[in-house]
C-alpha positions in Angstrom: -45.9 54.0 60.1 -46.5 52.4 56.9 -45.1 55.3 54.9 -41.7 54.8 57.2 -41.5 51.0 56.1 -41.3 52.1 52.6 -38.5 54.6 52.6 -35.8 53.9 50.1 -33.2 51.3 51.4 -30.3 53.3 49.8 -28.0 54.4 52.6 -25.9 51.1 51.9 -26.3 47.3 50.8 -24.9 44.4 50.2 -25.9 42.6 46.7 -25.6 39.7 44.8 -26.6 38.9 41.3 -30.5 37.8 40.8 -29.1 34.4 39.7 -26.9 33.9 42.8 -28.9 34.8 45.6 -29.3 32.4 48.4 -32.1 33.9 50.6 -35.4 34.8 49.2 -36.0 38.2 49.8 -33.3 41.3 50.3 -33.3 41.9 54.1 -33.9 45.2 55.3 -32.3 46.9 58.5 -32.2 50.5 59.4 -29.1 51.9 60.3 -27.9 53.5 64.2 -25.9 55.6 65.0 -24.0 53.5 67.8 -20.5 54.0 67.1 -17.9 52.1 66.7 -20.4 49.6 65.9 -22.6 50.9 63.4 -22.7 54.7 62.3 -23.3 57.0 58.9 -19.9 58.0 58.0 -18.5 61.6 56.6 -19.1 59.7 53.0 -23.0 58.8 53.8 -22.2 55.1 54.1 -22.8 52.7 56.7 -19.6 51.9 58.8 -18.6 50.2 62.2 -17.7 46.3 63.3 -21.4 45.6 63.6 -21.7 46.9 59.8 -18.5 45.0 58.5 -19.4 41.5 60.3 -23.1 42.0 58.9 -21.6 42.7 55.0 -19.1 40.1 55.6 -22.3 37.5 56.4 -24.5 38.4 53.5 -21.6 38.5 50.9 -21.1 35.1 52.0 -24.5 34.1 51.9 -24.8 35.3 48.8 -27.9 37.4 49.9 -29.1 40.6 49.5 -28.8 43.6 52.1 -30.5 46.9 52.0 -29.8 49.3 55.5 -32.1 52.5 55.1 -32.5 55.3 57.2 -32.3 55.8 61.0 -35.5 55.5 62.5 -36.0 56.4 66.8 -35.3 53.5 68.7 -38.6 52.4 70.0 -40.4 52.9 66.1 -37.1 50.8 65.0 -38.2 47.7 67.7 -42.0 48.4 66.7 -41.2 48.4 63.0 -39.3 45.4 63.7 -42.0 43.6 65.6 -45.0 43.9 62.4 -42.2 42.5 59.8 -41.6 46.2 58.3 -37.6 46.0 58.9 -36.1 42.5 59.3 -32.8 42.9 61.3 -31.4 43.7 64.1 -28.0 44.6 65.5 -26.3 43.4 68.5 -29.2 41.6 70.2 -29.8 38.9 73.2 -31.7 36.2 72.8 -34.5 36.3 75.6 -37.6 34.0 75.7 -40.0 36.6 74.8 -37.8 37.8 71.6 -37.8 33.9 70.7 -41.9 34.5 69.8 -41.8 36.5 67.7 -37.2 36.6 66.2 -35.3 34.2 65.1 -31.5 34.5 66.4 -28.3 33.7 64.4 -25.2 32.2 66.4 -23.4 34.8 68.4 -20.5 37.1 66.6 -19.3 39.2 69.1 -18.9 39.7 72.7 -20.4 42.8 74.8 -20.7 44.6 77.9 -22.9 47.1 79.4 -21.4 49.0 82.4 -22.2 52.3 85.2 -20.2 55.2 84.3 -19.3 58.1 86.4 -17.5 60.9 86.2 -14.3 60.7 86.8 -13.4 63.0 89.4 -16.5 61.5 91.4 -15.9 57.8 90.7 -14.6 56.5 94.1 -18.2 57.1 96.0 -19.8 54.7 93.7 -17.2 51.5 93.3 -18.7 49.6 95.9 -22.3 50.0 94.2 -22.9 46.1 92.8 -26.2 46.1 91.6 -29.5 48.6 91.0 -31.0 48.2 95.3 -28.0 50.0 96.4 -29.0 52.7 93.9 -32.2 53.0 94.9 -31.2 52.7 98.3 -29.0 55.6 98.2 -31.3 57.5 95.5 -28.7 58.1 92.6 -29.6 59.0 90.0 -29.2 57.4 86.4 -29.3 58.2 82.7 -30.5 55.0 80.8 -30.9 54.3 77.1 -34.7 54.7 76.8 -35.5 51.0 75.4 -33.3 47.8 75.3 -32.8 44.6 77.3 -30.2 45.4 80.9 -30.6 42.2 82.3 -32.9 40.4 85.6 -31.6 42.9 88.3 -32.3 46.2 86.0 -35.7 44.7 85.0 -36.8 44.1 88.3 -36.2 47.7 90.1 -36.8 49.3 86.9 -40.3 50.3 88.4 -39.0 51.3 91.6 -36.5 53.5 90.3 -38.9 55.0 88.0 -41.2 55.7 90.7 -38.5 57.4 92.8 -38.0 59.6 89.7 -34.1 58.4 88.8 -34.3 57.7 85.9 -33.5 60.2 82.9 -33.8 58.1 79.5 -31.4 59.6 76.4 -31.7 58.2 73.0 -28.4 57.8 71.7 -25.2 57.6 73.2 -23.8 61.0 72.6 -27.2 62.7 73.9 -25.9 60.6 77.0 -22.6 61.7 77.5 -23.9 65.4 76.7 -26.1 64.9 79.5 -23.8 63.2 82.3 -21.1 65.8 81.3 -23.8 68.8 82.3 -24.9 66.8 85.6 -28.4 65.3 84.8 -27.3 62.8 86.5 -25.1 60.5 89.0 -24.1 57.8 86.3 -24.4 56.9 83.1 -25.9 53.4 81.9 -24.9 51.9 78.7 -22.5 49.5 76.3 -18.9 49.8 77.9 -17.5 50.2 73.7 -19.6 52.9 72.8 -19.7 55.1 76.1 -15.6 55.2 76.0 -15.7 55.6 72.1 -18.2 58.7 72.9 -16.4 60.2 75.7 -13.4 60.4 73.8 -15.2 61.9 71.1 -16.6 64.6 73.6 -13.4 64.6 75.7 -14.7 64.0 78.6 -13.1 61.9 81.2 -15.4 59.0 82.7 -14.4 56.0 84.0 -16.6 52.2 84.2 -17.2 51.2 88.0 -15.9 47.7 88.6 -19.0 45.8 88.6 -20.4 45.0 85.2 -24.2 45.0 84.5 -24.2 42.4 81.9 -21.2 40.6 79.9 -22.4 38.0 77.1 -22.2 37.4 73.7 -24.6 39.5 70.9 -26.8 38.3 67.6 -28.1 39.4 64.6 -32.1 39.1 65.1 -34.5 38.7 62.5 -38.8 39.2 62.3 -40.1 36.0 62.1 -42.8 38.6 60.7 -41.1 39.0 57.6 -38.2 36.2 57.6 -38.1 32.7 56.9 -36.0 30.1 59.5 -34.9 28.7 56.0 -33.1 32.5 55.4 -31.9 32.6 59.1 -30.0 29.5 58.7 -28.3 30.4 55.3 -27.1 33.4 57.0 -26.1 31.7 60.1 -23.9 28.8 57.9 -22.4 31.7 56.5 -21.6 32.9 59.6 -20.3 30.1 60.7 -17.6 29.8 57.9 -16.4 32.9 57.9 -15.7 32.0 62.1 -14.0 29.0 60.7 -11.9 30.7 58.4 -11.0 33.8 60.7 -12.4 36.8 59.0 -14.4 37.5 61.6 -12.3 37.1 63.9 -9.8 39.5 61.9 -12.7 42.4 61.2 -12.8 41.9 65.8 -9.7 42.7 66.5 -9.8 46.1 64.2 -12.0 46.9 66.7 -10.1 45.4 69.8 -13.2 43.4 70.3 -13.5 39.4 70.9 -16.0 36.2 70.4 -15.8 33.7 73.8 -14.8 30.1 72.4 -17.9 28.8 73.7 -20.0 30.9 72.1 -18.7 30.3 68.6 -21.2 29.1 65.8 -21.3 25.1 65.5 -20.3 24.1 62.0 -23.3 23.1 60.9 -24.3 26.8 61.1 -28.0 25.5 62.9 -29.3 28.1 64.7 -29.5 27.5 68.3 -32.9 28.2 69.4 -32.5 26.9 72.9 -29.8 29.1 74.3 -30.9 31.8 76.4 -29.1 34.7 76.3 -29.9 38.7 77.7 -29.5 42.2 76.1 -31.3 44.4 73.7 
């Protein structure tokens, strides 16, 4: 494990001049594969809204990024728990996370839906939470870590049990999986399951009720992080939502920000604001 924490950090970065730099460390991430939000593009570089907002931030901030290698899921959130990467994408801000993460203001909104199959849709629109599935044994693919919310975490065990679950580690391994019938439906963030059905041509359509719908963060180790560098990042944040670049790099992407959820000017990090994904 320690041998993967030291891989070169050269896939992409962000960096500022010794003299300059704002936060006292460079902050290490590893990059997904979770298009359109974050991705290795046809030129080796890190790409996708995520990416762009994340740049955007530390260029502001005047502090250093360094996004290494892809690393599996789980050994990403491990690696992430002992301080041996320091960020995370696109993450709710849950009680637990808040011992041992530190959260920046939210910069983007998100949803995670139940895909079907288009041709078999209509049997499962009236399906408004995981008892019905269980009740009517359907199965599910499911990403095979992350945060989906009070009603998901409390059958999760149940549905397990009755053998319904299929886990798939990235999106595309998903879609490749619903489209050869491992399964009913197809659990996952609403962006990147249309974005990957497109890519795969293969027509699937969101059933009407939404798992979860809330704004996302950037997380960061308290492991390895200080609150002091969280909060210059987080002020930056919040000027670039002031002066709309954010905003402008969101709509590229046909994506939004709630008002509500904004950043307060002061760029504090909320730490009391409980919010749910992974």
């Amino acid at each position: 494990m320690k041998q993967l924490a030291v891989i070169g950090f050269t896939l992409s970065a962000v960096y500022c001049s010794a003299a300059s730099l704002a936060c006292t460390k460079p902050i290490k991430m590893a990059i997904e594969q979770w298009p359109p939000y974050a991705y290795t593009d046809s030129k080796g570089q890190a790409a996708g809204v995520d990416i762009e907002i994340l740049k955007a931030v530390f260029a502001e901030a005047r502090c250093t990024l360094q996004i290494g290698p892809e690393l599996p899921r789980k050994r990403r959130q491990v690696m992430f728990m002992e301080g041996q990467i320091d960020l995370m994408l696109a993450a709710s801000e849950t009680p637990e996370r808040r011992e041992f993460s530190w959260f920046t203001a939210p910069y983007r909104d998100e949803s995670v839906s139940l895909f079907a199959l288009i041709n078999n849709a209509e049997k499962y629109y009236s399906l408004d939470g995981f008892a019905p599935i269980l009740n009517r044994k359907i199965s599910l693919l499911i990403p095979n870590a992350g945060w989906y919310g009070e009603d998901y975490k409390k059958h999760y065990f149940w549905l397990n049990e009755a053998r319904l679950l299929s886990p798939f580690e990235t999106f595309s391994q998903g879609m490749k999986m619903l489209g050869a019938g491992r399964a009913q439906l197809l659990m996952g963030d609403t962006g990147a399951i249309y974005y990957e059905a497109k890519q795969q041509r293969i027509a699937v359509t969101a059933l009407p009720t939404q798992i979860l719908s809330e704004p996302v963060r950037f997380m960061l180790s308290k492991k390895s992080v200080t609150e002091a560098d969280t909060e210059v990042l987080n002020a930056a944040l919040a000027r670039l939502e002031k002066r709309g670049v954010l905003k402008k790099i969101r709509q590229h992407y046909g994506l939004t920000l709630t008002p509500m959820s904004s950043p307060a000017p002061n760029g504090v990090t909320s730490q009391l604001a409980i919010h749910r994904r992974t």
